[in-house]
PLY file of the C-alpha trace (Angstrom):
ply
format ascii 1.0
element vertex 221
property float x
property float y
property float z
element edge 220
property int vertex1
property int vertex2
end_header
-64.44 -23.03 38.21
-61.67 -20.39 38.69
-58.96 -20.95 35.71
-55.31 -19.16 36.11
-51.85 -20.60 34.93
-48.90 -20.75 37.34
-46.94 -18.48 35.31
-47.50 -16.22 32.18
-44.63 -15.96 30.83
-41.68 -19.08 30.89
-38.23 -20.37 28.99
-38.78 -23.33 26.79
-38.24 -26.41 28.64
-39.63 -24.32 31.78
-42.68 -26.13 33.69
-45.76 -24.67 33.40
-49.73 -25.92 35.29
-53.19 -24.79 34.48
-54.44 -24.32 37.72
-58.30 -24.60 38.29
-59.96 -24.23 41.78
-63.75 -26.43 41.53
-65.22 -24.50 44.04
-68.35 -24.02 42.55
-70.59 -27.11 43.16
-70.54 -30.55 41.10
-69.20 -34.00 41.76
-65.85 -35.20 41.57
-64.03 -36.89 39.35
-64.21 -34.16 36.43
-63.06 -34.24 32.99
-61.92 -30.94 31.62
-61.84 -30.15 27.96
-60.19 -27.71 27.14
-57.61 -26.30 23.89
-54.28 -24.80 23.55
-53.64 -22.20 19.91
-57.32 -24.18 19.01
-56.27 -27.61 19.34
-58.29 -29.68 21.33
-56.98 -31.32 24.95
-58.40 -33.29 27.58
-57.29 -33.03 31.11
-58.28 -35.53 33.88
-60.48 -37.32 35.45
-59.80 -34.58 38.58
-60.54 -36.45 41.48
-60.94 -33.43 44.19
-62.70 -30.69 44.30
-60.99 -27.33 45.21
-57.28 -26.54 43.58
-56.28 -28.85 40.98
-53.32 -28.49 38.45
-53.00 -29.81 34.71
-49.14 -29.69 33.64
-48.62 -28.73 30.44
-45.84 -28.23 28.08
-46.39 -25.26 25.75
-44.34 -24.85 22.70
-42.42 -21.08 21.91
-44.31 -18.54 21.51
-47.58 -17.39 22.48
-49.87 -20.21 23.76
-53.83 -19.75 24.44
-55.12 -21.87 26.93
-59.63 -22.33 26.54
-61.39 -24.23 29.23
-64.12 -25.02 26.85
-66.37 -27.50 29.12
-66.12 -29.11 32.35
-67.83 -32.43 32.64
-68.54 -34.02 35.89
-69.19 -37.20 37.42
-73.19 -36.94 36.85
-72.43 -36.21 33.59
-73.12 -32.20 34.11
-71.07 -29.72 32.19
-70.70 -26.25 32.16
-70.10 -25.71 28.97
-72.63 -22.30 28.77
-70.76 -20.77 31.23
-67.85 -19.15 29.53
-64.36 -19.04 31.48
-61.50 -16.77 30.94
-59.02 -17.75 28.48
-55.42 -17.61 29.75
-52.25 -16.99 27.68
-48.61 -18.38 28.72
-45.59 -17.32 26.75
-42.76 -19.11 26.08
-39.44 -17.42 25.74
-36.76 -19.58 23.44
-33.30 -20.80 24.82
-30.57 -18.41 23.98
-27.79 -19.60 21.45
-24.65 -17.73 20.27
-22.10 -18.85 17.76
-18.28 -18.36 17.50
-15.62 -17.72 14.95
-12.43 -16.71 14.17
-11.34 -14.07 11.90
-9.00 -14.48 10.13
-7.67 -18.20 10.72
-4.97 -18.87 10.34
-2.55 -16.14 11.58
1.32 -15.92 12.38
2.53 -15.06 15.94
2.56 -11.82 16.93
-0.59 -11.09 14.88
-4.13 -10.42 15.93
-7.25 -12.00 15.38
-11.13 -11.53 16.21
-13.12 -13.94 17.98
-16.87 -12.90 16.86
-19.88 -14.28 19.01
-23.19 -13.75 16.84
-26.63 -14.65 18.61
-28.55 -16.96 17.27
-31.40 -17.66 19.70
-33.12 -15.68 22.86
-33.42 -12.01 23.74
-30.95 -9.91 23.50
-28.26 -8.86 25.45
-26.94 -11.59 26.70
-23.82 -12.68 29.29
-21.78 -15.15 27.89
-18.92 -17.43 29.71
-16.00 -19.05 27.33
-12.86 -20.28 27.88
-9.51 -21.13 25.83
-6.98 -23.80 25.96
-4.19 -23.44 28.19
-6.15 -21.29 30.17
-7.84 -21.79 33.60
-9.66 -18.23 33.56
-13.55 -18.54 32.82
-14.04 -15.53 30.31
-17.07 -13.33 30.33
-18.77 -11.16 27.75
-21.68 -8.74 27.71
-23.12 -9.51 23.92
-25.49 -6.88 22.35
-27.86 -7.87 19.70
-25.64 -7.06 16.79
-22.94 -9.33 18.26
-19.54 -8.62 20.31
-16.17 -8.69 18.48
-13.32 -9.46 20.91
-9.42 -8.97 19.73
-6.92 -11.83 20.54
-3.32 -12.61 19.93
-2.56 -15.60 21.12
1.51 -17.08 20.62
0.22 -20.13 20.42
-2.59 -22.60 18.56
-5.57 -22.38 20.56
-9.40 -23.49 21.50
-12.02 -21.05 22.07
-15.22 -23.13 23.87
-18.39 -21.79 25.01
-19.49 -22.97 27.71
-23.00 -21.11 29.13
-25.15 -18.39 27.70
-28.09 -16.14 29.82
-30.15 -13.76 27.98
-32.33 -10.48 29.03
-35.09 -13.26 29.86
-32.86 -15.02 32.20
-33.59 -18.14 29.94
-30.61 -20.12 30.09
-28.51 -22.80 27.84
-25.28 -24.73 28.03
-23.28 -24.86 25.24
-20.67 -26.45 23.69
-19.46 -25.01 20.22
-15.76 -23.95 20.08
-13.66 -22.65 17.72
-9.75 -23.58 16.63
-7.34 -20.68 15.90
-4.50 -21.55 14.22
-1.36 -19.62 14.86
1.68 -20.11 12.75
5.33 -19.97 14.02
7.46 -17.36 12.55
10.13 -18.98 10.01
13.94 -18.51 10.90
17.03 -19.43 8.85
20.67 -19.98 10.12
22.85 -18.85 7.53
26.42 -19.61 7.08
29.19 -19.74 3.89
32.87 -19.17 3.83
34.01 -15.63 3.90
36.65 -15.34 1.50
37.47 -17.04 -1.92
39.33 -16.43 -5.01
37.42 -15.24 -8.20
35.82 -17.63 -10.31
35.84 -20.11 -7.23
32.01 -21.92 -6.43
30.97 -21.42 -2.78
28.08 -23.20 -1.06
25.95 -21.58 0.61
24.32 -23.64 3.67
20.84 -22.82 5.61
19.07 -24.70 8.80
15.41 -23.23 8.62
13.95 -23.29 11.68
9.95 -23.66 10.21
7.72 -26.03 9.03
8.64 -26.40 5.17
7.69 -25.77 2.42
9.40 -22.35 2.40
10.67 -19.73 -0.11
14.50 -18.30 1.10
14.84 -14.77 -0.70
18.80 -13.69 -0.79
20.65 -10.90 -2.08
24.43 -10.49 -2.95
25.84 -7.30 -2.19
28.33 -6.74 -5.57
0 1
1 2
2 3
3 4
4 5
5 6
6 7
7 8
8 9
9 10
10 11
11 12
12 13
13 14
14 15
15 16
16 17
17 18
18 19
19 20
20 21
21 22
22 23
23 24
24 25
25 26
26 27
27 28
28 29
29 30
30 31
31 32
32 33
33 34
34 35
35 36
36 37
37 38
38 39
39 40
40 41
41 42
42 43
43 44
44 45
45 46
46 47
47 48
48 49
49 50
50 51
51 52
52 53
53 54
54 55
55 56
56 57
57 58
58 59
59 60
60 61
61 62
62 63
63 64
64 65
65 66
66 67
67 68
68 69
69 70
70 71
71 72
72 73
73 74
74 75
75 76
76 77
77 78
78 79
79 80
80 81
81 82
82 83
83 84
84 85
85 86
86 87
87 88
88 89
89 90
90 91
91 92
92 93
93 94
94 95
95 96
96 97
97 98
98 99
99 100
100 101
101 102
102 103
103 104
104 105
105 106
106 107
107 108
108 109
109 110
110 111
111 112
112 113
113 114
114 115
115 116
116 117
117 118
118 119
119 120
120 121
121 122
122 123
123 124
124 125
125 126
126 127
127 128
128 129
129 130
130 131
131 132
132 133
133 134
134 135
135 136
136 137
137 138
138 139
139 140
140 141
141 142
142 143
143 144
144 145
145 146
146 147
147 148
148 149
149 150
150 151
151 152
152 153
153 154
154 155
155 156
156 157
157 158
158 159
159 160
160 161
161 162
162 163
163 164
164 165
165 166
166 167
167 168
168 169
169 170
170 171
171 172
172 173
173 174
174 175
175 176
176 177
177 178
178 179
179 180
180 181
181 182
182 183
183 184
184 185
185 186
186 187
187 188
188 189
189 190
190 191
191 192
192 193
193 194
194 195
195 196
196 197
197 198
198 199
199 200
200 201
201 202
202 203
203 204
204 205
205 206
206 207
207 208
208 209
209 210
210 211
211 212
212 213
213 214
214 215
215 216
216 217
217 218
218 219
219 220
């Protein structure tokens, strides 16, 4: 039996076949025993001779795939005839994370939206977008993660949306992050502009904010 894998290296969630070619005598069907990282597996019965596949779903990381016997319908193995172990690597889905620094903030200020990987080989292209916004971002995110400046007038949403790493492993995501962004207060002022000494005035203000707030005045004397 000739033993490859359809691929030797893969993204979790990827599928991935042992593919063995019986092309070397016995008689169908065939059981094939066989392990994966040393735990056992059985494959079958393989009712054909010639090129035969066993799907499998290896976990991240390194996985070593041993044919250790081949049993066949007689009951004949070949299980002193050694075959080439075969190794499939599995690549995990990239993640990245967002936040806002600092939240809140007051209009007219800046703030940075930081996207830290969590997951999958760096760099990686990310796609986000923001509320009130029909443009589909796109950033280029090195290992050590991408700060990106905003000032937005306005509250806003920051979502991801999809992430693909150096691999090309891909993931869809859906984290998001809220900026808050505070109006600026304003006060209409307004009191009479002349009296008599010793007379009490009062002083009357429409603040144009979202209360509570602190009014500072001074008197010019």
């Amino acid at each position: 039996v000739d033993f490859t894998t359809s691929s030797n290296e893969i993204c979790f969630g990827d599928s991935a076949t042992l593919e063995l070619d019986f092309n070397q005598g016995g008689v169908a069907p065939f059981t094939v025993n066989y392990s994966v990282n040393a735990i056992a597996q059985v494959g079958g019965p393989i009712n054909n001779t010639g090129i035969n596949n066993i799907s499998v779903s290896p976990s991240v990381g390194n996985n070593t795939y041993i044919i250790n016997n081949i049993t066949d319908a007689n009951g004949c193995s070949n299980q002193n005839n050694p075959i080439n172990a075969q190794n499939i690597y599995v690549n995990p889905l990239p993640d990245i994370s967002i936040t806002a620094l600092p939240n809140p903030i007051c209009v007219g200020d800046e703030a940075i939206l930081l996207f830290t990987p969590l997951n999958g080989t760096p760099p990686y292209l990310l796609d986000y977008t923001e509320t009130g916004n029909t443009t589909l971002f796109t950033a280029n995110v090195p290992a050590a993660g991408l700060p990106v400046t905003v000032n937005p007038d306005t509250t806003t949403t920051y979502n991801l949306t999809y992430v693909t790493d150096a691999k090309n492993c891909e993931s869809s995501l859906s984290e998001n992050t809220i900026l808050v962004v505070n109006e600026i207060p304003q006060v209409n002022f307004s009191s009479q502009n002349e009296i008599c000494d010793g007379d009490i005035i009062q002083l009357n203000s429409l603040c144009l904010c979202k209360n509570p707030r602190t009014i500072c005045i001074s008197i010019n004397i």
